[in-house]
NUNU-968504 format. One record per residue (C-alpha): residue in one letter; x, y, z. Coordinates in Angstrom, 1 decimal. Layout:
N
A|X|Y|Z
...
//
This chain:
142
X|114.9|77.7|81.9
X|116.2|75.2|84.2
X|113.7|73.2|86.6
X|116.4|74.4|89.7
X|117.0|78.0|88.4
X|113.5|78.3|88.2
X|112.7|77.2|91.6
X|116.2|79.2|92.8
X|115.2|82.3|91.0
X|111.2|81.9|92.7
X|112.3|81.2|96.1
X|113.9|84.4|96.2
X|110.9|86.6|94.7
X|109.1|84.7|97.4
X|111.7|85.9|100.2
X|111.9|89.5|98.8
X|107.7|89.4|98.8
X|107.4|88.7|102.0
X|110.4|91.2|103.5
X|108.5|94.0|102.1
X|105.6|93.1|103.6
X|107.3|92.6|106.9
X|108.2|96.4|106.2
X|104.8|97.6|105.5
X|102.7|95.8|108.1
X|104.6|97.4|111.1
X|102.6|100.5|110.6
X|99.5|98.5|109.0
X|99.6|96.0|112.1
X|99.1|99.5|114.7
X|96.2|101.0|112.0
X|94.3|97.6|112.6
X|94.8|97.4|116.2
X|93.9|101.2|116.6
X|90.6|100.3|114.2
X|89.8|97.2|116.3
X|90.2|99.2|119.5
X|87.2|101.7|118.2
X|85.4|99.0|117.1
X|85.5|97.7|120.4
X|83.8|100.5|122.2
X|87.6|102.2|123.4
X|87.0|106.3|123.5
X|90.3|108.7|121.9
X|91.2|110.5|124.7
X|93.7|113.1|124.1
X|95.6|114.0|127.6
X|95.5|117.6|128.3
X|97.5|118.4|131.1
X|101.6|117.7|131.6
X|100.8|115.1|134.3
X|98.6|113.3|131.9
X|100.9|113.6|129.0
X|103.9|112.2|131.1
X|101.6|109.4|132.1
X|101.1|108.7|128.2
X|104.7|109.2|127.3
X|105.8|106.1|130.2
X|102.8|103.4|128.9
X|104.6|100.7|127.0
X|103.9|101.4|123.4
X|101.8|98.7|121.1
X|100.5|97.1|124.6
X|97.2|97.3|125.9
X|98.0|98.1|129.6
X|95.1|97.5|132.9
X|94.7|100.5|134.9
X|92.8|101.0|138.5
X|91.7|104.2|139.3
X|89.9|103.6|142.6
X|87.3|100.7|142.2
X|87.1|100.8|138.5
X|89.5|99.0|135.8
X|90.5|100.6|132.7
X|92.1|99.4|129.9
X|94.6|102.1|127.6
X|96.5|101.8|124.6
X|98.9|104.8|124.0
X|99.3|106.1|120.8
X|102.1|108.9|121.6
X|102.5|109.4|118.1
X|99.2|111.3|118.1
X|99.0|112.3|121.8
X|96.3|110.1|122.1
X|95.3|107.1|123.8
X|92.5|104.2|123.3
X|90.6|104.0|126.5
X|87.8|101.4|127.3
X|86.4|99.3|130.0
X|86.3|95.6|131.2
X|83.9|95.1|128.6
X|85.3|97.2|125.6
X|88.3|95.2|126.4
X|86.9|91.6|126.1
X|84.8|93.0|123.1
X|88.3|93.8|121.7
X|90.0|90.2|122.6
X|87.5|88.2|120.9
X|87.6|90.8|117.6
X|91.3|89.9|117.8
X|90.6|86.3|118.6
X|88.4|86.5|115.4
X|90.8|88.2|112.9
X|93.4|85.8|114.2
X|91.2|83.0|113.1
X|90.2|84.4|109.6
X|94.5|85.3|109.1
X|95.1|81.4|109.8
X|92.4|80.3|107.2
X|94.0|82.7|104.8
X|97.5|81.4|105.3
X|96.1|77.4|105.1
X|94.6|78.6|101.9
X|97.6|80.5|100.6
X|99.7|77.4|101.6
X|97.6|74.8|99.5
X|97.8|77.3|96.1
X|101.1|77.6|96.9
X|101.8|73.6|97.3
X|99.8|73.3|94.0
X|102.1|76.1|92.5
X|105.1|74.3|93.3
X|104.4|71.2|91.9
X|104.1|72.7|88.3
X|107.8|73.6|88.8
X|109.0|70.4|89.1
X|107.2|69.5|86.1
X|106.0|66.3|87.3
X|104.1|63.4|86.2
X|103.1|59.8|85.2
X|105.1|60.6|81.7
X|108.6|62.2|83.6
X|108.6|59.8|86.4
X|107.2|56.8|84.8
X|105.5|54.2|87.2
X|105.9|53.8|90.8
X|107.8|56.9|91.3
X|111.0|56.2|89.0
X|112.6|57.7|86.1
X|110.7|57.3|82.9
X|112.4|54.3|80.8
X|114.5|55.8|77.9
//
């Protein structure tokens, strides 16, 4: 097989790869965030009245939102879905930013390693070296 159908026929497993994954995180991005909420110290609460449930229904869905309810500050994540939401305090909530802040960092080390294997990777297609180039970069003498 050809050096470019190769790298053709790769680039678009690579784009199909990561389009299904696009697909499957949606519901695998709101799991985590529901699982670092807990973590965190939030409480389920599960709204019991129609006032409470119309109150769940109008909170901007996948957004942590700050309420005040007299002198105290809540934070709540709806989860409609489930007639539910993720509850927690000043503190729950800064436990939760720095469990994001941490996951975020881990995801970027992933990616930096998953880049390098992948630059690695790459350079076997091209099917380089001292003997195909020759010296100094240029072809190989014939």
């Amino acid at each position: 097989m050809k050096p470019t159908t190769r790298l053709f026929l790769s680039s678009i497993a690579a784009g199909c790869t990561a389009l299904l994954i696009s697909c499957a995180s949606t519901q695998t991005t709101t799991q985590n965030r529901e699982n670092m909420l807990v973590a965190s110290g939030f409480k389920v609460i599960t709204p019991k009245t129609a006032a409470q449930k119309q109150k769940l229904q109008n909170l901007p869905a996948g957004n942590v939102t700050m309420m005040k309810k007299g002198k105290k500050t809540y934070y709540v994540f709806p989860d409609p879905a489930h007639n539910q939401a993720y509850v927690g305090g000043p503190k729950e909530y800064q436990a939760y930013q720095q469990l994001r802040a941490d996951k975020k960092l881990a995801r970027e080390d992933l990616q930096d390693a998953e880049m390098y294997q992948n630059a690695t990777m790459e350079w076997s297609v091209w099917e380089g070296g001292e003997g195909v180039w020759g010296p100094m970069g240029g072809p190989a003498p014939l």
